[in-house]
C-alpha positions in Angstrom: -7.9 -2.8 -13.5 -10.9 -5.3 -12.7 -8.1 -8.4 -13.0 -5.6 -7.1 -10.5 -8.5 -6.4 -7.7 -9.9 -9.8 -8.3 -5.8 -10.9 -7.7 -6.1 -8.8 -4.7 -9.2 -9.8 -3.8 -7.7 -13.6 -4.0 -4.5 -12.5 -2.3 -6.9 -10.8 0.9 -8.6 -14.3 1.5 -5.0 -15.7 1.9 -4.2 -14.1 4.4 -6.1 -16.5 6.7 -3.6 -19.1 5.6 -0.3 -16.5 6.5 -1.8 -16.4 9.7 -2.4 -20.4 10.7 1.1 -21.1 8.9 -0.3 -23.7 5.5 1.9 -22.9 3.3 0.4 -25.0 0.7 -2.8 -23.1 0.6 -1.0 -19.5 0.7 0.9 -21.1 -2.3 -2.3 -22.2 -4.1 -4.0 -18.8 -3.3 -1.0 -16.7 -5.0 -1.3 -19.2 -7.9 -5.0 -18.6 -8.6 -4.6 -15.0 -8.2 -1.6 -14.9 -10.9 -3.9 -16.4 -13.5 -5.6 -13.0 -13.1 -2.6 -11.1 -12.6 1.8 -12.2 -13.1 2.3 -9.2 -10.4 1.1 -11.4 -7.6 3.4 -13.9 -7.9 5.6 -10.9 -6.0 3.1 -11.8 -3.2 5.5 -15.1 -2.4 7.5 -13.7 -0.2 5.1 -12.2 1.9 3.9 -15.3 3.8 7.3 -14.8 6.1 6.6 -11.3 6.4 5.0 -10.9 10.5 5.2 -9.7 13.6 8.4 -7.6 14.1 8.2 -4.6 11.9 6.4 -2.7 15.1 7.6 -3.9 18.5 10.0 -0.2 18.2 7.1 2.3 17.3 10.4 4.4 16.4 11.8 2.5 14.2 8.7 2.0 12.0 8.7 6.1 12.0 11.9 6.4 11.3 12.2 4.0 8.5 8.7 5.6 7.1 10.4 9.1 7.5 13.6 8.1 5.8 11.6 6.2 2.8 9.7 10.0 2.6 12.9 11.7 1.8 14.5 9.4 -0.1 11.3 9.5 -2.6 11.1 12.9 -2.8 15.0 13.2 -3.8 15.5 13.2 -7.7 18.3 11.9 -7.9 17.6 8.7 -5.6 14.9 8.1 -7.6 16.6 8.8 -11.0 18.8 5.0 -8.9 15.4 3.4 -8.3 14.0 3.7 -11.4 17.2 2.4 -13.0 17.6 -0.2 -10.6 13.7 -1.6 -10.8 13.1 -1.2 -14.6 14.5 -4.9 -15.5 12.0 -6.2 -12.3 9.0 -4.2 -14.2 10.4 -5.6 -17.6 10.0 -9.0 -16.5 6.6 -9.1 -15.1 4.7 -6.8 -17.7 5.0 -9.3 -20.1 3.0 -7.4 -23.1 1.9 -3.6 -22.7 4.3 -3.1 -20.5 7.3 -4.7 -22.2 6.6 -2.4 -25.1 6.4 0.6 -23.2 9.8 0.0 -21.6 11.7 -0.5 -25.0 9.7 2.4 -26.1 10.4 4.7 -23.1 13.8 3.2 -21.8 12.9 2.5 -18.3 10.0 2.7 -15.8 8.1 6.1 -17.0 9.2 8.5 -14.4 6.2 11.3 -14.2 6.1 14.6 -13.4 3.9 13.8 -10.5 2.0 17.3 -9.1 2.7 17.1 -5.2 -0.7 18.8 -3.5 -2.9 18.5 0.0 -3.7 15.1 -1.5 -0.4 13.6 -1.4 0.5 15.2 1.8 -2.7 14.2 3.7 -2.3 10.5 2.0 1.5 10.8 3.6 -0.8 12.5 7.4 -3.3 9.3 7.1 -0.1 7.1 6.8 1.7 8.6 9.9 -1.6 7.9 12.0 -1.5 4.1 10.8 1.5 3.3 12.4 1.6 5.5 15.3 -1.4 3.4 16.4 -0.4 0.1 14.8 1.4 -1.1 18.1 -1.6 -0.4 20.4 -3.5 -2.7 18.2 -1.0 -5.5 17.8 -0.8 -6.2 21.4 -4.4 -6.5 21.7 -4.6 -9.1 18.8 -1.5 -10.1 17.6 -3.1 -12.2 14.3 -3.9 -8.5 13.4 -0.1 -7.9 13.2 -0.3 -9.2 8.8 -2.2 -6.8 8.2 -0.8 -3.8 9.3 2.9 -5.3 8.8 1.6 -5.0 4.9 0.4 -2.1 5.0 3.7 -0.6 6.3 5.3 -2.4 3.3 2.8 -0.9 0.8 3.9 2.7 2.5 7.8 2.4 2.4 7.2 1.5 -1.2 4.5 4.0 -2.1 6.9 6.8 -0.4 9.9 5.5 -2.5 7.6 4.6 -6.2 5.0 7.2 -6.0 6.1 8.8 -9.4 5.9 5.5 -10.9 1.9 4.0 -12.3 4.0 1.0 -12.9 5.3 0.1 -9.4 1.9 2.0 -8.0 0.1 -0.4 -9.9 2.0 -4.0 -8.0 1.8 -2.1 -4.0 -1.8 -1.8 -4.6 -1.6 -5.4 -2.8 -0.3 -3.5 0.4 -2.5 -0.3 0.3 -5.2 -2.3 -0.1 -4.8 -3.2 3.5 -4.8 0.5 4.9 -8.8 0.9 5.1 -8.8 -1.9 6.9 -6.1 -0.8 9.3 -7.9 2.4 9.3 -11.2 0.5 10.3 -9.5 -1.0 13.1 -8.0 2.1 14.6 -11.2 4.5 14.6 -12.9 1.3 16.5 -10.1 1.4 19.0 -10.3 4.9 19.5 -13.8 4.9 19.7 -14.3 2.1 22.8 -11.4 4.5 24.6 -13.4 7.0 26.4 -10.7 9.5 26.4 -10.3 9.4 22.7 -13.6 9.3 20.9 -13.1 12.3 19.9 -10.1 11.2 18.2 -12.5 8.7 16.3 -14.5 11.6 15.5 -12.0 14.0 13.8 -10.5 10.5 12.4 -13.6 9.7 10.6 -13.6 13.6 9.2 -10.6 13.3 7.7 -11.3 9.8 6.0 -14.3 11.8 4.4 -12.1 14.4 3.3 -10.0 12.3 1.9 -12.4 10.3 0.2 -13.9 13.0 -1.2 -10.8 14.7 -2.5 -10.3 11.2 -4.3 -13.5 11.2 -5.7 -12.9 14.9 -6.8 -9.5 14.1 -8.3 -11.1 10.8 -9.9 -8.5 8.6 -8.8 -8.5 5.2 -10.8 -10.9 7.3 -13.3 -13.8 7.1 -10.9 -15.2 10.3 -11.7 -14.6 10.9 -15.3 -17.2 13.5 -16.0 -16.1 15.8 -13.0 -18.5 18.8 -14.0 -17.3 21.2 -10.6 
């Protein structure tokens, strides 16, 4: 909803303070950004969170790969949901309080698995493949993708989940931007602007296909 983007929107501008180490102003960001929304105070920890997650480009795969199974295994996430419902509990102090005591845990969907989910998974893979690349050209930039790689472990482990979707929105929220960075990359390469190219296709297919679906209900009246 409008108050957790402006949380995320608070939590974004943070960053800056993540990066030059003030504490004090991270912790003032995260406060201001919980008066919108209690989820951000999750956001805490975050300010250790830097540069090593990609210095072994296959370890990052491997742990992505390994989250991707685990998520798609009912009964692992039969544990998870068990395990995070008391987190959820806490922090969803009204609606979401009385939808637990109503539903007995986090609601686990039915969640229909398509091209979109599979090319959201494809868009993911490309991310981290060129994370490294980027890092050691501007290691500052290392936040932002370390986030996102966060936001993907827990997406591949939550997905069936609108509760725990709703709190990594603060991660995902960083992929465009990774996204941005990498097509720029590819396109001052010589060799790979074509790569940029077919990049930039797929980000409009994807875009489109979330437009189409109307993820976040931006397309209600879908007449096609």
């Amino acid at each position: 909803g409008v108050r957790q983007f402006l949380a995320i929107a608070i939590y974004s501008f943070s960053i800056r303070y993540i990066i030059n180490k003030k504490f004090f102003y991270f912790l003032l960001c995260i406060y201001f950004a919980s008066l919108f929304h209690q989820t951000a105070l999750f956001l805490l920890p975050t300010y250790m969170f830097r540069n090593a997650i990609f210095a072994k480009r296959s370890l990052a795969m491997s742990l992505f790969v390994l989250s991707f199974v685990i998520g798609n295994n009912e009964y692992l996430i039969t544990i998870i949901e068990q395990s995070l419902s008391s987190v959820v509990f806490l922090f969803q102090i009204q609606r979401g309080m009385d939808h637990l005591i109503q539903s007995n845990g986090l609601n686990l969907e039915t969640v229909s698995v398509g091209i979109g989910y599979y090319l959201f998974i494809f868009t993911n893979l490309i991310v981290i493949n060129f994370s490294k690349d980027i890092i050691e050209k501007n290691k500052n930039l290392s936040i932002y993708f370390s986030l996102f790689f966060l936001g993907a472990i827990i997406f591949n482990l939550t997905f069936w989940s609108p509760e725990l979707v709703r709190i990594n929105q603060y991660f995902m929220f960083f992929k465009a931007f990774c996204l941005t960075l990498i097509t720029n990359h590819l396109f001052q390469s010589n060799k790979s602007s074509l790569k940029g190219r077919v990049l930039m296709l797929l980000f409009f297919i994807n875009f489109v296909a979330l437009i189409y679906m109307s993820s976040n209900m931006s397309n209600p009246y879908r007449m096609l």
